[in-house]
C-alpha positions in Angstrom: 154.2 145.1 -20.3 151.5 142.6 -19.3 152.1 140.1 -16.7 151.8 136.2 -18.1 149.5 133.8 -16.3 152.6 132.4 -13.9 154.4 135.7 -13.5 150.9 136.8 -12.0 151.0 133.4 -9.7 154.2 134.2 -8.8 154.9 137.9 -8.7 152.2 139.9 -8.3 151.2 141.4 -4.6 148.2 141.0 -2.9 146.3 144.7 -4.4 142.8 145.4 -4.7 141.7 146.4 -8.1 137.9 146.2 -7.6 136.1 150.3 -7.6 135.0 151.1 -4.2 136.9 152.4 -0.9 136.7 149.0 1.3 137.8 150.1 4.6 137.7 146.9 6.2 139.2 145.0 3.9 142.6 145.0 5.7 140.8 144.2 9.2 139.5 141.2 7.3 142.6 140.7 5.8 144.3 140.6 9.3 141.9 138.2 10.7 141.2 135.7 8.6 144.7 134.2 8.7 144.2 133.5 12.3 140.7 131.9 11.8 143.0 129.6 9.6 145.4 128.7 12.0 143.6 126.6 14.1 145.1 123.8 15.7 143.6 120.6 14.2 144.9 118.1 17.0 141.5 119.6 19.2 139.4 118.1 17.3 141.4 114.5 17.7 141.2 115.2 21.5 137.7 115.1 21.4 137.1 112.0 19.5 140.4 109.9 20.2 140.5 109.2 24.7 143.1 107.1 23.6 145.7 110.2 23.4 145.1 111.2 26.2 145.0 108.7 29.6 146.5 111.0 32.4 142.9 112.1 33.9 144.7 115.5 34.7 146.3 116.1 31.7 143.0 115.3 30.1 140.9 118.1 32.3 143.5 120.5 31.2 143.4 119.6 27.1 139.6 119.6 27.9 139.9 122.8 28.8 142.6 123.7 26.0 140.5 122.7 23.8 137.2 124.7 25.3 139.5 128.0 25.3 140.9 127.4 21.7 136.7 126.6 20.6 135.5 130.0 22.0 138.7 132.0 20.5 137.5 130.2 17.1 133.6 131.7 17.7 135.4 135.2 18.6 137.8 135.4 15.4 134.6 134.2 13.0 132.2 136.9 14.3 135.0 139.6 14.2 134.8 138.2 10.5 131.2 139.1 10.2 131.2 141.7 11.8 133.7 143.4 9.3 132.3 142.1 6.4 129.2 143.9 7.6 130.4 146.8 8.3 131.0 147.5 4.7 128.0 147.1 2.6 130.0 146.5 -0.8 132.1 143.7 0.8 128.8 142.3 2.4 127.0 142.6 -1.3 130.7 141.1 -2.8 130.7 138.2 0.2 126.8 137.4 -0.4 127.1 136.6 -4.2 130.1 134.2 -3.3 127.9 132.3 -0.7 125.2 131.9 -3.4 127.4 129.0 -4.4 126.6 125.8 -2.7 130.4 124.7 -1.2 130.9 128.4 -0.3 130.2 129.4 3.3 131.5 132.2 5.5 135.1 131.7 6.0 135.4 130.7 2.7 134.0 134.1 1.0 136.4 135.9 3.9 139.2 134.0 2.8 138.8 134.4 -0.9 138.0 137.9 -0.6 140.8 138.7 2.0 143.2 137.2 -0.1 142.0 137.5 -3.6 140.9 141.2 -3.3 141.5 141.2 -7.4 138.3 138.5 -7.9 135.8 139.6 -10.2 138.4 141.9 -11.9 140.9 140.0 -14.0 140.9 137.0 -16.4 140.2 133.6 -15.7 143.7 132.4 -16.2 145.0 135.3 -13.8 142.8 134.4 -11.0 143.5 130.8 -11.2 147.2 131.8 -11.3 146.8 134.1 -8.6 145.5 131.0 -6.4 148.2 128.8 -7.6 145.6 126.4 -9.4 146.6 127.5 -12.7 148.2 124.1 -14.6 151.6 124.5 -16.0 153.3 122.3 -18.3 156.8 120.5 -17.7 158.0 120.0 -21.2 161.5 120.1 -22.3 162.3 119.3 -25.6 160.9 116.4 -27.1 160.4 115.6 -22.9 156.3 115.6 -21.9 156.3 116.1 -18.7 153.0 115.8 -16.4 151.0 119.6 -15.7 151.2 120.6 -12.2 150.4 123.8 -10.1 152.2 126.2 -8.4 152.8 129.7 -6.7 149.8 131.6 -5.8 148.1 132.6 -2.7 148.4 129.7 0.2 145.5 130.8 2.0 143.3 130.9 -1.1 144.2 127.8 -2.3 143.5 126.3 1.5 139.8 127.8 1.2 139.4 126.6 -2.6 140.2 123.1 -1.3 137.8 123.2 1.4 134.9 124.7 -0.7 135.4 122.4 -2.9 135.6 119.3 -1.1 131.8 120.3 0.0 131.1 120.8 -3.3 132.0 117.5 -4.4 129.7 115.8 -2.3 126.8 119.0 -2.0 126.7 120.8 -4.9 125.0 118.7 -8.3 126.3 120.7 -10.7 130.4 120.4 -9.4 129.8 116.4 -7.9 129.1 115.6 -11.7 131.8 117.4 -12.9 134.1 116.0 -10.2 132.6 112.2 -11.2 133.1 112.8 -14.9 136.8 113.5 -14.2 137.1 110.1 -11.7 135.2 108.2 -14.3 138.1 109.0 -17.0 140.5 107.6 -14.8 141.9 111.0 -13.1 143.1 110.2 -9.3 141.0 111.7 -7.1 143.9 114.8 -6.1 143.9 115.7 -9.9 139.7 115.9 -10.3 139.5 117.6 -6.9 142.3 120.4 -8.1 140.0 120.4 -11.1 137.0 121.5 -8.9 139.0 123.9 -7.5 139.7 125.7 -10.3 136.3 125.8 -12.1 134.9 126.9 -8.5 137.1 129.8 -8.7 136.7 130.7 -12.3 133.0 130.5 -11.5 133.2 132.8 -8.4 135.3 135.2 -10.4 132.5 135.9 -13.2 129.8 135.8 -10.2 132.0 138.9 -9.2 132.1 140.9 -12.6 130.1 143.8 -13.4 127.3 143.3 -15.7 128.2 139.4 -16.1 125.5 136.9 -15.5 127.6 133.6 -14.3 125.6 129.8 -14.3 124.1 129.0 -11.4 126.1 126.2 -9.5 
């Protein structure tokens, strides 16, 4: 029996089902989340002296933050390094960066996490992601659409990429504006975005399909 579009947000594993024997797929998989985890208070160090006033304690989160910088550089070329070393995850990684929001550690992240883009339906890979809307209606009750389940990490990178892409990319900053200009708060257009970036990415991905250019 099929899965539905939430029992695939909810249920299913993290599986490839794209042809090819990626090798390095669960290096990549095993780095990326690291790349993710870092701290965000370094960059308030840098930019706020006000947290810090102790000049000692301020040479040693100097220094914090120099040693967490250069474990960042370390993770991200272990990143490309992988992804190189397999020339169909370099061709799969390439055709996501063709999209203007969508840089390295995004196309890692995507494709670490959503090994099944490019090879399901629309509605399951915005599931998968946990950007797929579901209604809350009970009864005669309307209740407001909302997302859920899916992939953390994924939906961390979506929202990234397509922050950028509100402001960089012409073809998803009108869609975004269209949206604010109809009244939807800016959380609502922006998981919008999100969405149509990934269904795009996820035709970019399939054989013998010829997605729009964003």
């Amino acid at each position: 029996m099929s899965l539905t579009a939430l029992e695939w947000g909810l249920r299913a594993p993290i599986t490839p089902r794209f042809g090819g024997n990626l090798e390095a797929l669960p290096r990549l998989q095993e780095t990326e989340p690291k790349q993710q985890k870092k701290p965000t208070s370094n960059t308030k160090l840098r930019t706020d002296p006000s947290t810090v006033r102790d000049p000692e304690v301020c040479r040693l989160a100097r220094h914090w933050v120099k040693t967490l910088e250069g474990q960042i550089q370390a993770i991200e070329k272990l990143i490309q390094e992988t992804i190189d070393s397999e020339p169909p995850l370099r061709a799969r990684c390439q055709q996501l960066r063709e999209t203007r929001g969508v840089g390295l550690i995004v196309s890692a992240t995507l494709l670490a996490t959503l090994p099944e883009l490019g090879s399901v339906a629309r509605n399951a890979i915005a599931a998968l992601a946990g950007v797929a809307p579901y209604n809350r209606d009970s009864g005669t009750l309307r209740g407001k659409r909302c997302i859920r389940g899916g992939r953390l990490q994924a939906r961390r990178a979506l929202y990234m990429a397509a922050l950028v892409a509100s402001r960089q990319n012409p073809v998803l900053r009108a869609f975004y504006l269209h949206l604010r200009s109809r009244g939807k708060p800016a959380k609502v257009a922006l998981t919008a975005l999100m969405r149509k970036l990934l269904i795009h990415l996820n035709s970019c991905l399939k054989p013998l399909t010829l997605a729009p250019a964003l």
